[in-house]
N, C-alpha and C positions, 0 to 999 in steps of 0.2 A: 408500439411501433419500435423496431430494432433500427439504429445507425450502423453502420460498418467503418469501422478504422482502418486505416493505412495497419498493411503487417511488418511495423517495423520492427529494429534487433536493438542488444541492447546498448549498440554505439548509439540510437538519438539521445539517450543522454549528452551525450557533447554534443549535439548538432542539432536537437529543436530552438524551432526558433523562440522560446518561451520555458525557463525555467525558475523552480521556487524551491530552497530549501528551510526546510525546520530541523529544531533539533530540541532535545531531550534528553532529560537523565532521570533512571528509574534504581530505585534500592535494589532492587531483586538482581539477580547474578544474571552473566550473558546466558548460562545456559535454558536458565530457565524464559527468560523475555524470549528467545530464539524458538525452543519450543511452542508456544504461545502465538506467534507469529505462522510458525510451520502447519497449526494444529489448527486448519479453521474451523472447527467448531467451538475452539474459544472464543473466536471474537464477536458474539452476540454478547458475552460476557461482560467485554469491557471495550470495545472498541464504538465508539455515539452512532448511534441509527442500523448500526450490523442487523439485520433479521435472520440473515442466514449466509453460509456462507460453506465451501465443498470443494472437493472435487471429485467430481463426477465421473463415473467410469474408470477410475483408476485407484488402482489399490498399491500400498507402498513399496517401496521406497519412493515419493516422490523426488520431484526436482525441475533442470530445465524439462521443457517443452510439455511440463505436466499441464493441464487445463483447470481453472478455476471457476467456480460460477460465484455471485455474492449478489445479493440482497442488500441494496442499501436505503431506508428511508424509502419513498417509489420510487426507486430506480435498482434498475438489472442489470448488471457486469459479467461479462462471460470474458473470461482473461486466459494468456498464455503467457507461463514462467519464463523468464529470460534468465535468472541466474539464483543457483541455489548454492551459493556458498557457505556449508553448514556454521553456524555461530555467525559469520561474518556479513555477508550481503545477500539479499530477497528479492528477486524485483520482477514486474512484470509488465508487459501493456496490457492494454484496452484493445481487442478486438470486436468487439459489439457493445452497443448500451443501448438504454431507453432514453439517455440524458445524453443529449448534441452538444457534448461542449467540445469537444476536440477530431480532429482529423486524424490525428496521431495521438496517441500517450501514451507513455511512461515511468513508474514509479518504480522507488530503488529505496530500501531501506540499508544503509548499514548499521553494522552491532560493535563497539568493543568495549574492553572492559574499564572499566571508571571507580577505584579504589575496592571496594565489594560490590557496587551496580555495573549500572548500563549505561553507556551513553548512543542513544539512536541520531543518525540523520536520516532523512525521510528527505529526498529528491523527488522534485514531479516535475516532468519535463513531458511537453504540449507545442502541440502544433495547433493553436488554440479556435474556434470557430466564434461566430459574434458573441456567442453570453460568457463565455470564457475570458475574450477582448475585453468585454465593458468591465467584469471583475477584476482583471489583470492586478489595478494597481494596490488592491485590495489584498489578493490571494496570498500572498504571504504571510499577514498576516493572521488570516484567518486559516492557513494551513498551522501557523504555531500555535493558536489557540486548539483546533481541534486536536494535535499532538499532543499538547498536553493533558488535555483531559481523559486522552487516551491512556497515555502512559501512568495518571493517578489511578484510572479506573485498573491498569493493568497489575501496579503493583498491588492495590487491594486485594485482584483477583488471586495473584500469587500467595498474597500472604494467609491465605485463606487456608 
């Protein structure tokens, strides 16, 4: 069963009622984490529970307004890009899912460079619905664990 999200832009960043950031830092160079990011068929690779992940119907250059579909653990994401600032910022909502946590959502990564790596912040901003609520005071946590296991698993990927 698909939910339907509010189609918000990418000013709910300032204005959900509910936001969480994480942050990280990766060895590998912004160019390359950026790619990685851009390229979803890396993030089965190294991103925890990725199965698949696309964009469907469009062929490159992508960016905004491009559509992403993703495969996460059972759950299904059908997303539309809000900002593809190359090297610097990614971000997208949640237009449908199989997972009712939010009304609206949000996520925004940015990129810069941190001596020869990376450093990511990773923003998720929700307009949160009850199973989202009762995590609330959890989720930030658990958004910088999942971050970084992403980002080890990422520079392994790279250094491959």
């Amino acid at each position: 069963m698909w939910f339907e999200l509010q189609p918000v832009e990418i000013d709910f960043l300032d204005v959900a009622p509910r936001r969480w950031v994480a942050k990280a830092r990766l060895q590998a160079p912004r160019d390359a984490v950026w790619g990685a990011f851009a390229d979803p068929s890396t993030w089965r690779h190294w991103f925890p529970d990725v199965l698949e992940a696309s964009y469907p119907g469009s062929t490159p250059p992508h960016g905004v307004g491009t559509r992403r579909f993703s495969h996460v653990g059972r759950q299904y994401y059908e997303e539309t890009m809000l900002a593809w600032d190359e090297g610097v910022r990614w971000a997208y909502r949640i237009d449908r899912t199989t997972l009712p946590i939010s009304t609206a959502h949000v996520e925004c990564t940015e990129f810069e460079d941190d001596g020869t790596g990376t450093r990511l912040r990773w923003t998720l901003a929700a307009k949160p619905r009850m199973m989202l609520q009762l995590t609330g005071p959890f989720m930030e946590g658990t958004l910088q664990r999942l971050l970084a296991r992403a980002t080890r698993n990422l520079d392994r990927y790279l250094d491959m």
